[in-house]
N, C-alpha and C positions, 0 to 999 in steps of 0.2 A: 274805258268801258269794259264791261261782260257780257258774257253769252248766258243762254240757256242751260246750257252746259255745266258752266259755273257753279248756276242754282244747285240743282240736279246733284252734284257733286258734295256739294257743302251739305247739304242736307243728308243725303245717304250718309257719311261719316260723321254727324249729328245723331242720326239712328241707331246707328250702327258701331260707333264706339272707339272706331280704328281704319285706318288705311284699307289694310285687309277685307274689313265686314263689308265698305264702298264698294270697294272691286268688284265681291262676289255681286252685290245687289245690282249696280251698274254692267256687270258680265263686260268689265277693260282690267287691264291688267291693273300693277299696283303702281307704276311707272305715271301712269295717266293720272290716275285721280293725284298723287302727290304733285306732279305738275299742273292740273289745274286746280287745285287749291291753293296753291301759291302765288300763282297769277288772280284768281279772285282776290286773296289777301291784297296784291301789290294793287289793283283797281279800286279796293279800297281803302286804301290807306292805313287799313287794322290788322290786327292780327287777331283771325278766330276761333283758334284752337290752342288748349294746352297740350303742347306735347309733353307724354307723361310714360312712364313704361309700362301702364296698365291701360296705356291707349291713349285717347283722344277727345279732352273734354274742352266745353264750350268753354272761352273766356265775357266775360260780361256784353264786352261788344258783337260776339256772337249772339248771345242769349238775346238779343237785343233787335238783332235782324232776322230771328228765325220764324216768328210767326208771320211776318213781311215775305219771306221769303215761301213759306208754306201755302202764304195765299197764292203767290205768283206761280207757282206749280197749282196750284187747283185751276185759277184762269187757264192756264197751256194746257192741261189736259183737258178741259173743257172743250176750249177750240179746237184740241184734236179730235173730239169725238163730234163735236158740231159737222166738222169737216168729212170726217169718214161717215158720217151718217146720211151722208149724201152720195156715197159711191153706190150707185148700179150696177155696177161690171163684176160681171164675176172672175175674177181675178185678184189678185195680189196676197199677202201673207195674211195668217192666223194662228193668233198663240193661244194655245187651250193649255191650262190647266187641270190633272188631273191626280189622281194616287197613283200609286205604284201599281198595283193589283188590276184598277182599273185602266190605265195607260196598256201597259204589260199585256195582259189578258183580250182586253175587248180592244181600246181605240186601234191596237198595232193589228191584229187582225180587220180590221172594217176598214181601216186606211185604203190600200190596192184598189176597191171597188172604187172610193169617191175619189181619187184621183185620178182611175181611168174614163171617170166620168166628167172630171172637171179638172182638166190638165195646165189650164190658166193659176188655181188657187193651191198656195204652198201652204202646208200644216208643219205650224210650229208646233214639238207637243214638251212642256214640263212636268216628267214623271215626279211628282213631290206629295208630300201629305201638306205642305205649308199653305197657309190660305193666300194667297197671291190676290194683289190691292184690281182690281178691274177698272177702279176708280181712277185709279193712275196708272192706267193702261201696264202695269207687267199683264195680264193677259186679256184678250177678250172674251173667252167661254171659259168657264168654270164645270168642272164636272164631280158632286161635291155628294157624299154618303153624309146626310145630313134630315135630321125631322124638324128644322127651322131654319130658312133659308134668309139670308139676310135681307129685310125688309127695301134698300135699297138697290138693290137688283130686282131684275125680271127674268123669267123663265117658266120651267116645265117638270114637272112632278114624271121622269121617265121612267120608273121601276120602284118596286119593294123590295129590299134585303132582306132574305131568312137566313140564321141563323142554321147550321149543317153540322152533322159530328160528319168529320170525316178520319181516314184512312188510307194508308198506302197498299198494295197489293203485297207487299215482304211483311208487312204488322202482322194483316190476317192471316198470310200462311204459317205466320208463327204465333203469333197469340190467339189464332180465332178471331170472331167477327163478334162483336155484342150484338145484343136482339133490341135494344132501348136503353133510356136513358138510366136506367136500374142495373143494371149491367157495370155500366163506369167505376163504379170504387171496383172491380173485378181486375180493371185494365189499365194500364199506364193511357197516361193522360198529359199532355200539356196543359202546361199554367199558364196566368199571366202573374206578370211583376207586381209587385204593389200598389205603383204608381197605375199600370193600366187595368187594375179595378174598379176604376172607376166607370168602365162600360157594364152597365149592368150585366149581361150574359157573363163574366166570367166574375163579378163581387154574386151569383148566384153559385156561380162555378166551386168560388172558394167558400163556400159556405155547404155547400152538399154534398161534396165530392174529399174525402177524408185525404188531407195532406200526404200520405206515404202512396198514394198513387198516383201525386204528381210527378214523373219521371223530370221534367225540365221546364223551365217558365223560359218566356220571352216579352218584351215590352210592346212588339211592333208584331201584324198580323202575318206580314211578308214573313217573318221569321217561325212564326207557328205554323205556316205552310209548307216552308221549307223542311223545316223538322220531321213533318208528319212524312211528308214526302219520300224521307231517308228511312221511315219506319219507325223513328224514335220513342212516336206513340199518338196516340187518336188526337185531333184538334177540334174546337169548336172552334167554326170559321164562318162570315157572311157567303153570301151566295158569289157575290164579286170575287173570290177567290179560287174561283173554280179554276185546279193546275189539271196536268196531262199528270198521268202515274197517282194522281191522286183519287179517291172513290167517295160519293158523299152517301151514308151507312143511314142516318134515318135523322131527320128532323129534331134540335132539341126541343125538351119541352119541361118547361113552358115556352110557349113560344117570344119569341127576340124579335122586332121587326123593327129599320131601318129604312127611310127614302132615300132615293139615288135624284138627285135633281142636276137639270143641264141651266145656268145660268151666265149672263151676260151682263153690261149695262145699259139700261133703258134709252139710252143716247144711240147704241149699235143696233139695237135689237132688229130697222129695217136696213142695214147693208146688207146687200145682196149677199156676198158670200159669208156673210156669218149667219145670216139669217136660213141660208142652204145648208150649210154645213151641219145646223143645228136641228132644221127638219128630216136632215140623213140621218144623224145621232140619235135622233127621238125616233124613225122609225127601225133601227137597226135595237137599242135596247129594249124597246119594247116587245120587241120580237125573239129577242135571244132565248131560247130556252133556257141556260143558264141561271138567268136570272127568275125563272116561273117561282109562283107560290108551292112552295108542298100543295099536294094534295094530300084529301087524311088518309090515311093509310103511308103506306113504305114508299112515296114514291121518288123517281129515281136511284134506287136504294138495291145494294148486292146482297148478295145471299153469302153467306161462311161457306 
């Protein structure tokens, strides 16, 4: 016979490609998943993977139990949320998923409050940009910069993302401060990569803004913050990235706008403490200034 476990195992390294990629997904070392993958092989009497140096492919007999097996993981995560769907207590763990910027920035600050307030419920938090399955419980709140949320979840429209030029306080004591967006071919600037033009705000970026005053590209936003942060040069960044030593100089424009939505699965949505947790998150972003719309004119915005 096998376990759960078993399932669970054989699939992530079906996923995933390799001993390794199971591990991470699973969070056991590498020691586990190879010992029980071998024990499920020995339960069934197959063998379901090639072992190969570019990893770990299905053998026919795998190929063969895997959509069997996929089902068997949707029933158990099923029942697990049938099951948690019925907790009242406010207590026990919660794993939110979130981004870096916003994990980082906002959840680490608002945390102290809700666990002085509710000292029963532990918060898991994974700071990732990866969209984490809620479906198969890796997390139960999602906290997702997103303008289409996936139709199989439920949740809360908690904020607008504007787009911000910002700056460090060492930029403008040395290069000045621009007055607008007219200004920029004036001033070094962050890029982004190739690949991350594909958010609009910066394929307008590279379209407007003449090449020799991009000082340095990055792929990821965390890293265009970090930059500007050292001074390296002005960033257009969402409002979620609002750092300490960094200053937001005036609204781009045209304008960029972005939803922040807080999401769950329709199964959890009335456990008690996810269900709190989610009403403290919606009332604490909603509130943040940080995250406010521009007003028209300069606002929030330094002076040279």
């Amino acid at each position: 016979m096998f376990d759960w476990n078993d399932v669970q195992v054989f699939l992530a390294i079906a996923r995933g490609g390799s001993l390794a990629a199971a591990a991470r997904t699973l969070k056991v070392n590498h020691s586990t998943v190879f010992r029980r993958l071998n024990a499920f092989e020995d339960a069934l009497g197959v063998r379901l993977f090639e072992r190969m140096a570019s990893g770990y492919a299905l053998t026919p007999e795998g190929e063969s139990i895997r959509a069997e097996a996929e089902a068997v993981e949707t029933n158990v995560h099923a029942l697990e949320r049938k099951i948690a769907g019925r907790d009242f207590a406010l207590r026990g763990d919660i794993r939110v998923t979130a981004p870096h910027g916003l994990a980082t920035g906002f959840l680490a600050q608002y945390l102290p409050d809700f666990i002085a307030r509710y000292p029963g419920i532990r918060v898991d938090i994974d700071a990732s940009d990866s969209e984490l399955d809620l479906g198969r419980r890796e997390a139960d709140i999602a906290l997702r910069a997103t303008s289409a949320p996936p139709e199989h979840l439920v949740g809360r429209r908690v904020a607008s993302l504007c787009w911000w030029v910002y700056g460090s306080t060492s930029y403008r004591e040395r290069m000045g401060c621009p007055s607008g967006m007219d200004d920029l071919a004036e001033h070094r600037v962050i890029g982004a990569t190739q690949n991350f033009q594909r958010l609009p705000v910066f394929a307008w970026l590279a379209k407007h803004v003449p090449d020799d005053a991009i000082v340095a590209r990055a792929a990821d936003l965390e890293t265009m913050a970090a930059l500007a942060r050292e001074g390296v040069g002005l960033a257009l960044l969402p409002s979620d990235q609002h750092l300490p030593d960094l200053q937001r100089l005036f609204p781009v424009e045209p304008r960029f706008t972005g939803e922040l939505w807080l999401l769950t699965h329709p199964d959890l949505r009335h456990v008690a403490r996810i269900k709190t947790f989610m009403e403290f998150l919606t009332e604490r972003l909603r509130n943040d200034p940080r995250l406010s719309e521009p007003a028209q004119g300069r606002d929030e915005t330094v002076s040279a």
